[in-house]
PAZAPA-4460 file (N, C-alpha, C; in steps of 0.05 Angstrom, whole numbers, plus 32768, in hexadecimal, padded with zeros to 4 digits):
% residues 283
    n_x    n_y    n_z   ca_x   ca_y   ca_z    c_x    c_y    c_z   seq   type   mol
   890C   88B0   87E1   891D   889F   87D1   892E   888E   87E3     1      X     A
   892A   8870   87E3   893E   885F   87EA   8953   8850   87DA     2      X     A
   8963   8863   87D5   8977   885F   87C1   8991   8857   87CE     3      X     A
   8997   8837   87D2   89AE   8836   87D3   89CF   883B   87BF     4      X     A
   89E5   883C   87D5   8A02   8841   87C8   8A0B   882A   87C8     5      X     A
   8A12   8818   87A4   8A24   880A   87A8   8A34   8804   8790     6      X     A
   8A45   87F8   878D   8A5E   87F5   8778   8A69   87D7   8780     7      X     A
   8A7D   87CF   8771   8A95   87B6   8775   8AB1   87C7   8778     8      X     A
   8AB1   87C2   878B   8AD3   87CB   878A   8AEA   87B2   8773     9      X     A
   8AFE   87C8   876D   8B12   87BA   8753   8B26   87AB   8761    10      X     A
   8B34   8798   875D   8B3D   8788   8765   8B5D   8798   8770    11      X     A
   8B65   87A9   8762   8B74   87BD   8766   8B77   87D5   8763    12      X     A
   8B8B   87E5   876B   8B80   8802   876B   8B7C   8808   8747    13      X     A
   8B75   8826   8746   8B74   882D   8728   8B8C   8838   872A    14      X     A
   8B96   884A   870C   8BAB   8861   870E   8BA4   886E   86F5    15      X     A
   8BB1   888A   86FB   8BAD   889B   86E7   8BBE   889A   86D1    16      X     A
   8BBA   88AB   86BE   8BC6   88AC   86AB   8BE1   88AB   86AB    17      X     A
   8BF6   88BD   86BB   8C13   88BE   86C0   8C17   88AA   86CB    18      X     A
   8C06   8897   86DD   8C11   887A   86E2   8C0F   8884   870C    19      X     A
   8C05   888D   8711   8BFA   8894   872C   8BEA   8883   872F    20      X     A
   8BE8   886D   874E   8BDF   8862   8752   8BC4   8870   8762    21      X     A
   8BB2   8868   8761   8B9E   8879   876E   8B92   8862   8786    22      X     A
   8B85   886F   879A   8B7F   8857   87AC   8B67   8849   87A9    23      X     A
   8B65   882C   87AB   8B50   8819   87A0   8B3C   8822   87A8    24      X     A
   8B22   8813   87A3   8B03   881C   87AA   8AFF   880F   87C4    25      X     A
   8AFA   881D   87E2   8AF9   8810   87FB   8ADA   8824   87FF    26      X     A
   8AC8   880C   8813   8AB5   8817   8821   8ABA   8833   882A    27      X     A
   8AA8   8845   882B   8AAA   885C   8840   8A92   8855   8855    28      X     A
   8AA4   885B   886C   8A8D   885F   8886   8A88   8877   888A    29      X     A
   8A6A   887D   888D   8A5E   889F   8892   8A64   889F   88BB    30      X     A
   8A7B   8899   88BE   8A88   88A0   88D8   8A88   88BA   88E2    31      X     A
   8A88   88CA   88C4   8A81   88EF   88C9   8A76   88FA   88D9    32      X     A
   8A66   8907   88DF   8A50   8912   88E2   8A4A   892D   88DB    33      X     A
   8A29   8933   88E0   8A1E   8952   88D6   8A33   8963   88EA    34      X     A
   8A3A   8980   88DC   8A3F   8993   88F0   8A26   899D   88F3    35      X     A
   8A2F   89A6   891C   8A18   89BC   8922   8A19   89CF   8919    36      X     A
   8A33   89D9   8907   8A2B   89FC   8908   8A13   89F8   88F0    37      X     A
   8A0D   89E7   88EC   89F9   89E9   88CB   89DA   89F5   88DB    38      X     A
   89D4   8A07   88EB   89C4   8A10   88F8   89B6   8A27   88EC    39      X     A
   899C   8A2A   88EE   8986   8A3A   88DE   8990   8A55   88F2    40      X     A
   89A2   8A75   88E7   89A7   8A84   88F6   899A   8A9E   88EE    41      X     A
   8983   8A9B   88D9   8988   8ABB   88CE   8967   8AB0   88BA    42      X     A
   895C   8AC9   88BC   8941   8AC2   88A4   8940   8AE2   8895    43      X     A
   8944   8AD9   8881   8945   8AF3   8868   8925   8AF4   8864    44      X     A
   892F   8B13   886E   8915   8B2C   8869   8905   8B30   8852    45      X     A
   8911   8B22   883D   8904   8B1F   881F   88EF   8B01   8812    46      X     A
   88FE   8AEF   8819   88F7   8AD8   881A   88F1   8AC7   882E    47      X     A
   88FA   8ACF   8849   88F8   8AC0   8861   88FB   8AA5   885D    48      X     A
   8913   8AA6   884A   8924   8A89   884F   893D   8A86   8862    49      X     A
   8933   8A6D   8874   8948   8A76   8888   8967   8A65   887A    50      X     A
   897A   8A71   8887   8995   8A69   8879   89A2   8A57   888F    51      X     A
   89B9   8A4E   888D   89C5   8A37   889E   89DE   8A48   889A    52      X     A
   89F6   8A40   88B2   8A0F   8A48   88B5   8A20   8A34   889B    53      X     A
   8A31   8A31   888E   8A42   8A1D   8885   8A3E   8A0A   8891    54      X     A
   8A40   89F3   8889   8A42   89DE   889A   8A4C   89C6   888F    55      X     A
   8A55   89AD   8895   8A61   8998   8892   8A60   8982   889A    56      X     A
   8A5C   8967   888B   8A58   8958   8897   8A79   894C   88AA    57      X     A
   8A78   8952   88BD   8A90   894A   88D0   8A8C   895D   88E8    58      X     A
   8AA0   8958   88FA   8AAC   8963   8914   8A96   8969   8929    59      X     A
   8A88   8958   892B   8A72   8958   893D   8A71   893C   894C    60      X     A
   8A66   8937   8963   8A67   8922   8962   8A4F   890E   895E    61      X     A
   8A32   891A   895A   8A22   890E   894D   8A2A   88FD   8937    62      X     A
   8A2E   88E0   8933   8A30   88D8   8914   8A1F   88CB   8908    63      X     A
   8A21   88C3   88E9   8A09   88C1   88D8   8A05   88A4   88DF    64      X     A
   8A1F   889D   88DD   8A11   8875   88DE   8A0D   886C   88C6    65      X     A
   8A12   887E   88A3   8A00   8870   8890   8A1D   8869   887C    66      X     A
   8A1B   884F   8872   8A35   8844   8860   8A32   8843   8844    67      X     A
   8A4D   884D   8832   8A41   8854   8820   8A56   8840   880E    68      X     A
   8A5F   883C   87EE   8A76   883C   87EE   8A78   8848   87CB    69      X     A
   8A97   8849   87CE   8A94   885B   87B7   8AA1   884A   879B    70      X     A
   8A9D   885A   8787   8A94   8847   876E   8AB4   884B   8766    71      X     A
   8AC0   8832   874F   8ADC   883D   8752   8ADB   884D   8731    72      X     A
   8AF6   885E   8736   8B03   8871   8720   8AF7   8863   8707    73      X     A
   8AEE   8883   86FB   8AE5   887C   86DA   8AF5   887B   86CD    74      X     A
   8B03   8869   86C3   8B17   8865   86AE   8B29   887A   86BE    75      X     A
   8B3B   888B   86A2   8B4D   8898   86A2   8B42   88B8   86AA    76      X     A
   8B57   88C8   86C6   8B49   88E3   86CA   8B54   88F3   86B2    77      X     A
   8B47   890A   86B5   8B4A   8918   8698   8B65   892D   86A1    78      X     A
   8B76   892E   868A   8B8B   893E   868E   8B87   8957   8685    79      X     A
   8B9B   8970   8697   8B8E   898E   8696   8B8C   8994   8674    80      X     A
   8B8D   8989   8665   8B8B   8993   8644   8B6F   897D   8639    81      X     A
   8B66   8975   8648   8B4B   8967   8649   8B2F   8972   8659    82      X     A
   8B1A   896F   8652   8AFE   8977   865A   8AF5   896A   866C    83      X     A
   8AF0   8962   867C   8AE0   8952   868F   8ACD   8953   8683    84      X     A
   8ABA   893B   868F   8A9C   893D   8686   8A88   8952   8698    85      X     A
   8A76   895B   868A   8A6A   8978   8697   8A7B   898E   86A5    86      X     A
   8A95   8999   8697   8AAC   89AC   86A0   8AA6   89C9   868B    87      X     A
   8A9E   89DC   8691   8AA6   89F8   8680   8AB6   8A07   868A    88      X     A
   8AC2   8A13   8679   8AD9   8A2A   8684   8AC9   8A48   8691    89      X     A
   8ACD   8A4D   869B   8AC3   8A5E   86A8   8AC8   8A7C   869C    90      X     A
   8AB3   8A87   8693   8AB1   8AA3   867A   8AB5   8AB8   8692    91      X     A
   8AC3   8ACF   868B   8AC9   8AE3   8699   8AB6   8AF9   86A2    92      X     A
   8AB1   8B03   86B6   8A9E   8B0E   86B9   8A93   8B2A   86AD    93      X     A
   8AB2   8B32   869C   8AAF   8B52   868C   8AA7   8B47   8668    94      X     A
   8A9F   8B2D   8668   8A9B   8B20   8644   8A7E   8B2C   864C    95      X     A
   8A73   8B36   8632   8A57   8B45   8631   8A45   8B26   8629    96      X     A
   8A2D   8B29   863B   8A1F   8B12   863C   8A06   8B1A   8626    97      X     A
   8A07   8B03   8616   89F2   8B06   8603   89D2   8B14   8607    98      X     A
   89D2   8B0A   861F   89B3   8B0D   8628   89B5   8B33   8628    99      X     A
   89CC   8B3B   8634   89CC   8B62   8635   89BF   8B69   861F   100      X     A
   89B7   8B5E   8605   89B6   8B6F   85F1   8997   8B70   85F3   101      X     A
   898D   8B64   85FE   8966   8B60   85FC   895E   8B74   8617   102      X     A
   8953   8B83   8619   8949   8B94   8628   8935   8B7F   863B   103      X     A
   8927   8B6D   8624   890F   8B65   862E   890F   8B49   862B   104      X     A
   8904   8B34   862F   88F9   8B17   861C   88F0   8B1D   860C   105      X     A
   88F9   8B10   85EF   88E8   8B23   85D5   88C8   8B1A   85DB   106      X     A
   88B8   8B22   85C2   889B   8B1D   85C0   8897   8AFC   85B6   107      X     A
   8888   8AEC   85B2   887C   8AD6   85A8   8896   8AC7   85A9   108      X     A
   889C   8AC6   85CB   88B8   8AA8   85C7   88A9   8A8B   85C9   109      X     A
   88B1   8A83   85B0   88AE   8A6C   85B3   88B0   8A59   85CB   110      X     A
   8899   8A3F   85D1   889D   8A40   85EF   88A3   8A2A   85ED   111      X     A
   88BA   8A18   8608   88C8   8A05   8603   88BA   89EB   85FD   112      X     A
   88C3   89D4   85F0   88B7   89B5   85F1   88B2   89B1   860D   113      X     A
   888F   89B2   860D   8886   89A9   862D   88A5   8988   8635   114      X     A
   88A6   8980   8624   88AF   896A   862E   88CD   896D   863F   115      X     A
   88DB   8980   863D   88F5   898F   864A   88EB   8981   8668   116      X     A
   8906   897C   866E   8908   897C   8691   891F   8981   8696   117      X     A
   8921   8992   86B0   893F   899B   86B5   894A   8976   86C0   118      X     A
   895D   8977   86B2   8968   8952   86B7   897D   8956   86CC   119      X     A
   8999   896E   86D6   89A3   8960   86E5   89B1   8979   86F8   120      X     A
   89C1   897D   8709   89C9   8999   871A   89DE   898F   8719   121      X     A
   8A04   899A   8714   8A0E   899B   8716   8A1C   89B0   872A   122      X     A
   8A2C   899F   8749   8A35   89B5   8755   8A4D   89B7   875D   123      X     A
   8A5B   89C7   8764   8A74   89CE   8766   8A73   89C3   8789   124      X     A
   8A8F   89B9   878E   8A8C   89BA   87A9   8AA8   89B3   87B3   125      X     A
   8AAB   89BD   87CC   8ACB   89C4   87D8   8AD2   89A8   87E1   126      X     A
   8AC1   898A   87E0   8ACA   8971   87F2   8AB5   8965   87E8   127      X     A
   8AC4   8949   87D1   8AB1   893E   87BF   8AA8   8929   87D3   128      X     A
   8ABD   891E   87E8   8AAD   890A   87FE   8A96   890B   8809   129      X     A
   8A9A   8922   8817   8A87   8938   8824   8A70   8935   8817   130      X     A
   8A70   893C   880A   8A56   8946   87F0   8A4B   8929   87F0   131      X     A
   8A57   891F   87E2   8A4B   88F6   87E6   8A47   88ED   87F5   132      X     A
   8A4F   88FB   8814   8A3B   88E8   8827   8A20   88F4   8832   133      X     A
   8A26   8911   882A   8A0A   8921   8829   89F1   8913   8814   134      X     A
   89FB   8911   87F7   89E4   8910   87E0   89E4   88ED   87DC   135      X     A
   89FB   88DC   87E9   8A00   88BC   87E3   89EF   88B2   87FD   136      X     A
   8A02   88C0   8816   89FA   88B2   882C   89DE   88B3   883D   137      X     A
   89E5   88CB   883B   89BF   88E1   884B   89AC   88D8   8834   138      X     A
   89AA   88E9   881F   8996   88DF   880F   8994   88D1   87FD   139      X     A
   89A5   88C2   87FA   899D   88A6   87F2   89AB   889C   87CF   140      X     A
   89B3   88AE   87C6   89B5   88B2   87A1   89C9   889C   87A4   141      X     A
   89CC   888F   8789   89E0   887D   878C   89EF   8887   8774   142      X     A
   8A0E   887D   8778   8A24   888B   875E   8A22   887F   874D   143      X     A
   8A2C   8892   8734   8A20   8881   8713   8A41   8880   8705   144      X     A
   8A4D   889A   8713   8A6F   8890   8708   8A7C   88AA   8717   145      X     A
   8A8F   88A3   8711   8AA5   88B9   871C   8AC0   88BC   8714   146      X     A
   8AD1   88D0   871B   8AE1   88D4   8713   8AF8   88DC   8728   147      X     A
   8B00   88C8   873C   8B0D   88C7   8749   8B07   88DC   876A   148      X     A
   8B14   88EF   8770   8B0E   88F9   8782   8B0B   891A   8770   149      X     A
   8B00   8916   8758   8B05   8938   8752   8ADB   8938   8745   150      X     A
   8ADA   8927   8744   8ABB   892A   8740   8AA2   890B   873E   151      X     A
   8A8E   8911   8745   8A7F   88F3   873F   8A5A   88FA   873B   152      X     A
   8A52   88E6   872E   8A37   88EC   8729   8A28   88DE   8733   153      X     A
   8A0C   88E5   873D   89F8   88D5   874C   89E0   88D9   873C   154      X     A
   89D4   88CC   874C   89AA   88C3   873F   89A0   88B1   874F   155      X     A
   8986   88B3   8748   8975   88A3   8750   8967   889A   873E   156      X     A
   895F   8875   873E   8951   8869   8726   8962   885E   8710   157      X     A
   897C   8861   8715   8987   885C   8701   8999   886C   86E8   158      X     A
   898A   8886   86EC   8995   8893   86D6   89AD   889A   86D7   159      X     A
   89B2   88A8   86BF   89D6   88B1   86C4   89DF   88CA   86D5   160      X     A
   89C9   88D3   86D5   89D1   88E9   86F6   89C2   88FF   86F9   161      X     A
   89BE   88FE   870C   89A8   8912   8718   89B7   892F   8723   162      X     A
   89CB   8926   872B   89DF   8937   8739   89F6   8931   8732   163      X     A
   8A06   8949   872F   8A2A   894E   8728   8A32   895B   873D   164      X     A
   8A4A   8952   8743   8A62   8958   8754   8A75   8959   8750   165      X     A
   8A8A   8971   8753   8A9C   8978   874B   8AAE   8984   875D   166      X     A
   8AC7   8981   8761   8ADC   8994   876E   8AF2   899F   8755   167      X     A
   8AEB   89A1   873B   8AFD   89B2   8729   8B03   89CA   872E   168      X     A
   8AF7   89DE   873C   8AFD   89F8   8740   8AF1   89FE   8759   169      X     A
   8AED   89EA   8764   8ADF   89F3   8784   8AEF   89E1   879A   170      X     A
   8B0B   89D2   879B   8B11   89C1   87B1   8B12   89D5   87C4   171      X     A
   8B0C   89C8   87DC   8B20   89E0   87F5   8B09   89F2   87F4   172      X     A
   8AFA   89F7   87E6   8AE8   8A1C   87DC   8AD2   8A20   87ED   173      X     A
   8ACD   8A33   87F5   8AB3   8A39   8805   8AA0   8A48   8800   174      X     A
   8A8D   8A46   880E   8A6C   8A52   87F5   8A6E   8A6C   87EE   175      X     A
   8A63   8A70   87E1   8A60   8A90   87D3   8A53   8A9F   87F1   176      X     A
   8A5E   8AB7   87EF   8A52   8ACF   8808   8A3A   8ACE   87FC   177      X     A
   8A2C   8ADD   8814   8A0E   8AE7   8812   8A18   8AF7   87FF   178      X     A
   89FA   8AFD   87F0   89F4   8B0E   87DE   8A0D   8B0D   87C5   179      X     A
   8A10   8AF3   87BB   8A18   8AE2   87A0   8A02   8AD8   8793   180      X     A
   8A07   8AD7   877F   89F1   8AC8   8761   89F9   8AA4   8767   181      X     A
   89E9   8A9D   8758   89EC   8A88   875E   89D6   8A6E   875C   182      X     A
   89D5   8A53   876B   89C6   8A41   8777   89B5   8A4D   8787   183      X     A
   899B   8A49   878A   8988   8A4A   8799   898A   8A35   87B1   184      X     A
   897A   8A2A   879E   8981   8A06   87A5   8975   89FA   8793   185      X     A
   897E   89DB   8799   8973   89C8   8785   8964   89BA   8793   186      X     A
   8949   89AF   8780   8934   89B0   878B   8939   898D   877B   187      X     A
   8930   897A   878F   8932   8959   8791   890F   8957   878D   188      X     A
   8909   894A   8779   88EE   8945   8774   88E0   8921   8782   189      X     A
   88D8   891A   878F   88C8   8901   87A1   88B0   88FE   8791   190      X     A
   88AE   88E4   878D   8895   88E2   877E   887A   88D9   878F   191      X     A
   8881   88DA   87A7   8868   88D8   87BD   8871   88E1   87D4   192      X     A
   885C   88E4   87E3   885B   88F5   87FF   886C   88EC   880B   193      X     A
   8866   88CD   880C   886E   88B1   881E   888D   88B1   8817   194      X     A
   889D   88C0   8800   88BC   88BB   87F7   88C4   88CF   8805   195      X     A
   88BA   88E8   880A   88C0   8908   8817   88C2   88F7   882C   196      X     A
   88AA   88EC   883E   88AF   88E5   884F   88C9   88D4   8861   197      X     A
   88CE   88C6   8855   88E5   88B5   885A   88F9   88BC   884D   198      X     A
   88FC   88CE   8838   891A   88ED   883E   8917   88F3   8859   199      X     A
   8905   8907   8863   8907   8914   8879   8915   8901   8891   200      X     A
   8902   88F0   8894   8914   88DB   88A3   8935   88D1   88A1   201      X     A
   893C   88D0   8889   8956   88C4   887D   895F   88E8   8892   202      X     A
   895E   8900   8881   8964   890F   8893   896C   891A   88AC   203      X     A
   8952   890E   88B4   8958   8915   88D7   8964   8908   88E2   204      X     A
   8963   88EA   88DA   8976   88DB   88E6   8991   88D7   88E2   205      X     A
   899A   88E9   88D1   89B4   88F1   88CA   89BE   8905   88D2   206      X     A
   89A1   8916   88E4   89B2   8931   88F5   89B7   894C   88E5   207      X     A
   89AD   894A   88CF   89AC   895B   88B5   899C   897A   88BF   208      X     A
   899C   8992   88CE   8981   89A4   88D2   8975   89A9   88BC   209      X     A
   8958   89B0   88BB   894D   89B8   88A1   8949   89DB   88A8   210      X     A
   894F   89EA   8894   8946   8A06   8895   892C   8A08   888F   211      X     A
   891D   89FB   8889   88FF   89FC   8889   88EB   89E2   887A   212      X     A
   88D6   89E2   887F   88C4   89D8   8875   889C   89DD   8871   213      X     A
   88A4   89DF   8856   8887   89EF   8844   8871   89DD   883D   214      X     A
   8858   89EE   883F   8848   89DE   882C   883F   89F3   8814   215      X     A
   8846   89F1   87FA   8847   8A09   87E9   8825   8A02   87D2   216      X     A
   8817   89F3   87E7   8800   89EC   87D2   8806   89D4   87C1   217      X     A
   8816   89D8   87AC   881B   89C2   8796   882F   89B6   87A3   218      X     A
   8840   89BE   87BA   8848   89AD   87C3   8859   89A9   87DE   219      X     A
   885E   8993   87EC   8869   899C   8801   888C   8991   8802   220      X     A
   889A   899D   880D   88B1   89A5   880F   88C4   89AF   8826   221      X     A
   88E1   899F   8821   88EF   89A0   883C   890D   89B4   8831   222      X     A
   8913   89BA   8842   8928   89D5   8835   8941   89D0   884B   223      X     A
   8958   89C7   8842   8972   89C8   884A   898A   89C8   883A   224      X     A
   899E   89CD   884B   89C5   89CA   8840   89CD   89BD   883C   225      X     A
   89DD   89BA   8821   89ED   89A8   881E   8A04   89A3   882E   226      X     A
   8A26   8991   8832   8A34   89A2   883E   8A44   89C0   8838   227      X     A
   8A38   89C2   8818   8A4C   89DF   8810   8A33   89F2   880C   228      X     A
   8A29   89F3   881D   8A0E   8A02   8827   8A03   8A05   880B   229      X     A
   89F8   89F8   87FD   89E8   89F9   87E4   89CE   89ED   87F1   230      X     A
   89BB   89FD   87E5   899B   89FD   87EC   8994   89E3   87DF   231      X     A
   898B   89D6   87F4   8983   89BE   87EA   8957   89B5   87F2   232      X     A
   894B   89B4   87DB   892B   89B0   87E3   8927   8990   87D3   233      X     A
   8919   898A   87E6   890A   8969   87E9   88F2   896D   87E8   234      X     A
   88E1   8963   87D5   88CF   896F   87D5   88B3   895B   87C7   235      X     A
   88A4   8951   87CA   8889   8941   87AF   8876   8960   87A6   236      X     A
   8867   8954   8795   8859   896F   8790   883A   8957   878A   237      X     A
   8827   8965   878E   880B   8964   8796   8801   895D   8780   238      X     A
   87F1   894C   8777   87E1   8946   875B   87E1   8962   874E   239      X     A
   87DA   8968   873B   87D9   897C   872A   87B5   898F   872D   240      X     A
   87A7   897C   873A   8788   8978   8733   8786   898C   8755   241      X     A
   8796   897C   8764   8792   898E   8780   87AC   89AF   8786   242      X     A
   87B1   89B7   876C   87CD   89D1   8771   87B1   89EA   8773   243      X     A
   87B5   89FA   878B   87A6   8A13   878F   87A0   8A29   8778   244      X     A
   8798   8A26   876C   8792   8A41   8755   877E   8A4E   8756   245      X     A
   877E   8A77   874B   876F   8A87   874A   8759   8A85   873B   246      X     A
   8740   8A90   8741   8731   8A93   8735   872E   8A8E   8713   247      X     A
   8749   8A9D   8711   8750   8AA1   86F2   875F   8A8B   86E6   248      X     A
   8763   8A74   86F6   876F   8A5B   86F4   8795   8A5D   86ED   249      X     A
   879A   8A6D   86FD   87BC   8A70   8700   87C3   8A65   871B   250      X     A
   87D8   8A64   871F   87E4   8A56   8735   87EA   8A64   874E   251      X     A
   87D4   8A57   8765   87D9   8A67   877C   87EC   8A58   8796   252      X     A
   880A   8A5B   878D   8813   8A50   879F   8818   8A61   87BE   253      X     A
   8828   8A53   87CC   8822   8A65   87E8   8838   8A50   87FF   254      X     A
   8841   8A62   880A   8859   8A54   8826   8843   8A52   883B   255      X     A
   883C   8A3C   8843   883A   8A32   8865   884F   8A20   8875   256      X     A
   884E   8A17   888A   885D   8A05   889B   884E   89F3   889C   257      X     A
   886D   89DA   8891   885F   89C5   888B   885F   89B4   88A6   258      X     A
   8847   89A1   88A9   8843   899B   88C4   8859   897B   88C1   259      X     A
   8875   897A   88C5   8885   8962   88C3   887E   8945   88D1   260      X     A
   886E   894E   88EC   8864   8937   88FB   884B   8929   88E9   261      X     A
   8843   893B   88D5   882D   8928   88C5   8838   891B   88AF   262      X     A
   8848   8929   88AA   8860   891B   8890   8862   8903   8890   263      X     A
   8870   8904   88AB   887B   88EE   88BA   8867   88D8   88BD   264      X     A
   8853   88DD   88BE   883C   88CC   88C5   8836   88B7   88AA   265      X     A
   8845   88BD   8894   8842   88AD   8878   8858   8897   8880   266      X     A
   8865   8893   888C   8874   887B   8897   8879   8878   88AE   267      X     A
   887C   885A   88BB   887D   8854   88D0   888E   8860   88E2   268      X     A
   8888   8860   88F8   88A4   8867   8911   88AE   887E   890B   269      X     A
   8897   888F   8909   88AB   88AD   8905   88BD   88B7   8920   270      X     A
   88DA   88C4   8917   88E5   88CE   892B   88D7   88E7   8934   271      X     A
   88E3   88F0   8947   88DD   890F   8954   88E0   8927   893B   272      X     A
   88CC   8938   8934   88DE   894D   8924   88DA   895E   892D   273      X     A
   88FA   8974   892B   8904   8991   892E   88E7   89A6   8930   274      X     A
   88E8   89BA   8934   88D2   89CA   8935   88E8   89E0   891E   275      X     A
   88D5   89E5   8909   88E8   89EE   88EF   88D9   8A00   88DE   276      X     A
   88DB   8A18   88D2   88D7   8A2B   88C8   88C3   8A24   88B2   277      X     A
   88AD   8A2C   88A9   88A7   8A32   888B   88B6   8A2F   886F   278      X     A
   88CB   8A37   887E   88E1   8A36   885A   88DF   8A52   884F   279      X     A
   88E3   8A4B   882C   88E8   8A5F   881F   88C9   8A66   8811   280      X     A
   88C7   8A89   880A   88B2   8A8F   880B   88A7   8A82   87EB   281      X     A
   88BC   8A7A   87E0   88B4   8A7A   87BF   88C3   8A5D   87BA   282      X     A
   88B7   8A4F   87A3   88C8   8A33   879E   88DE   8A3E   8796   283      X     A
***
């Protein structure tokens, strides 16, 4: 996806509701850069997905070089006796969860409208900048609106958002410890080889490490961190006509290492790539 970031800045600043001036819409320069600690240190014995330290885009001196700018304030921010858009209160963890009462999936569940698509990932994250020059600047999404410095939405194509961002209950916050529930990762769909391709690139040349890269049959796929270490996969998937299946015509998917220097070979002037893991054993 070559998805540029752009907006009109307002002729003056916005302000909030109490009459706070907020600061106008100015370019950002990705002057940042990747941190090194975002390094592949550890591969779980279950999945043999390898994991990355925390990491951030800053305090390194590698920088990105990529300019972004940001879209100005949506109207009025919402006051604490107001909802944000996509905000739930957070249910306690001793409220008995509906699902406890089914032992099982009942029998004959009705099965969903093929036509369902999961439409968008909303994520929590400790530095809404941060985050935007990872999903704005690195890969490319451009902003659809926002809400000052407490949350903003991205996509590609146009739509109203592919991705949510949020610091409502996460500013300052840092990732969940091992062995938390949670994000996997979110998986970024490419509608050709040739778009994976020139992510990876957008990538590398942003200094980004990848914890792996798969070819899972139906499809091939690149596996890295966000800056609030959220699993992030880039990925196209394979005609439907060429996905590996059993005898019995079910789906035989499968982890190999994906060969990146051929990737690369779907567009011109490929850079050098990392020598990089398999990935994760399952999509």
């Amino acid at each position: 996806m070559m998805i540029s970031v752009a907006s009109t800045a307002p002729d003056r600043p916005a302000a909030r509701a109490n009459g706070t001036v907020m600061p106008s819409d100015m370019p950002i320069t990705m002057s940042r850069t990747v941190s090194e600690a975002m390094k592949c240190f550890s591969t779980c014995g279950v999945c043999g997905m390898s994991s990355s330290l925390r990491g951030a885009l800053g305090d390194t001196p590698r920088a990105i070089g990529v300019t972004a700018q940001v879209i100005p304030e949506a109207g009025i921010l919402p006051t604490v006796h107001e909802r944000p858009v996509g905000h739930r209160p957070r249910h306690s963890n001793t409220e008995p969860s509906p699902l406890t009462r089914h032992a099982a999936m009942p029998a004959n569940t009705p099965s969903i409208d093929p036509g369902v698509r999961i439409g968008h990932v909303h994520l929590k994250v400790a530095d809404l900048e941060r985050a935007l020059r990872f999903y704005c600047g690195v890969l490319g999404f451009q902003i659809t609106q926002r809400y000052g410095a407490q949350a903003a939405f991205v996509s590609a194509g146009g739509y109203h958002h592919h991705i949510g961002l949020n610091t409502w209950e996460s500013r300052g916050g840092s990732p969940p410890p091992p062995g938390s529930t949670g994000l996997y990762h979110t998986a970024i769909l490419y509608p050709t080889k040739k778009a994976l391709a020139v992510a990876l690139r957008r990538v590398l040349e942003a200094g980004v490490p990848l914890d792996g890269a798969s070819d899972h049959g139906v499809s091939e796929a690149l596996y890295l961190r966000d800056p609030d270490d959220n699993g992030v996969e880039l990925y196209w998937d394979r005609p439907q006509v060429q996905w590996p299946r059993t005898a019995g015509g079910e789906l035989a998917m499968f982890t190999r290492q994906l060969d990146l220097n051929a990737l690369l070979q779907e567009i011109e002037t490929p850079p050098t790539t990392p020598a990089v893991g398999e990935g994760p054993k399952d999509l």
